[in-house]
N, C-alpha and C positions, 0 to 999 in steps of 0.2 A: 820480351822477357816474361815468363811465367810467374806469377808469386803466386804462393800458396799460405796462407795464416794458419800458421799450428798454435795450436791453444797450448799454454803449461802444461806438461805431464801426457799431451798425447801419444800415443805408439806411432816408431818411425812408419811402420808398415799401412798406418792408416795415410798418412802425407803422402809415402810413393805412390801410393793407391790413387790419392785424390792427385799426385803430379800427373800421372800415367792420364788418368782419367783426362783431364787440362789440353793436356799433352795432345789426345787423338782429337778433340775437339777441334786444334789450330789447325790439323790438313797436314802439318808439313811435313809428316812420311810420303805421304798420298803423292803430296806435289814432287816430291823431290824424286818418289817410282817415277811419275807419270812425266818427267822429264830426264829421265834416261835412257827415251828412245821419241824420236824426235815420229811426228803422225802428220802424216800430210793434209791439209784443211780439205780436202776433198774426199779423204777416205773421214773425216771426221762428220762429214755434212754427211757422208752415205750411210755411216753408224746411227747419226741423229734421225736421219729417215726410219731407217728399221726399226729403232727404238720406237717411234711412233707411231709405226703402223701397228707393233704389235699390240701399243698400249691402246689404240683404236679396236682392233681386232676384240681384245678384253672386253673392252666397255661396250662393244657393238652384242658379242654373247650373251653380257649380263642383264642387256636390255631386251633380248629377244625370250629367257630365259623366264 
């Protein structure tokens, strides 16, 4: 559960503000996308490769550069 302390006399819009803010911190839009379509652990380790080579690839340029 989220709590947020509103001081006396603050604006609602500043709270939802700071709930929203709370709110994307915890993930749980993120998780609840990212489990509405189910990713096979093999196409997930093939994503994590790529991801890696290309952040290899970056770092490989920067130091040649």
């Amino acid at each position: 559960m989220i709590i947020i302390p509103i001081k006396e006399g603050e604006n609602i819009e500043r709270a939802l503000k700071k709930f929203k803010r709370k709110f994307e911190k915890t993930g749980t839009i993120r998780e609840l996308r990212s489990r509405q379509a189910y990713i096979k652990p093999s196409i997930k380790n093939r994503e994590l490769m790529q991801h890696a080579k290309y952040i290899q690839q970056l770092q490989d340029e920067s130091d040649n550069a």
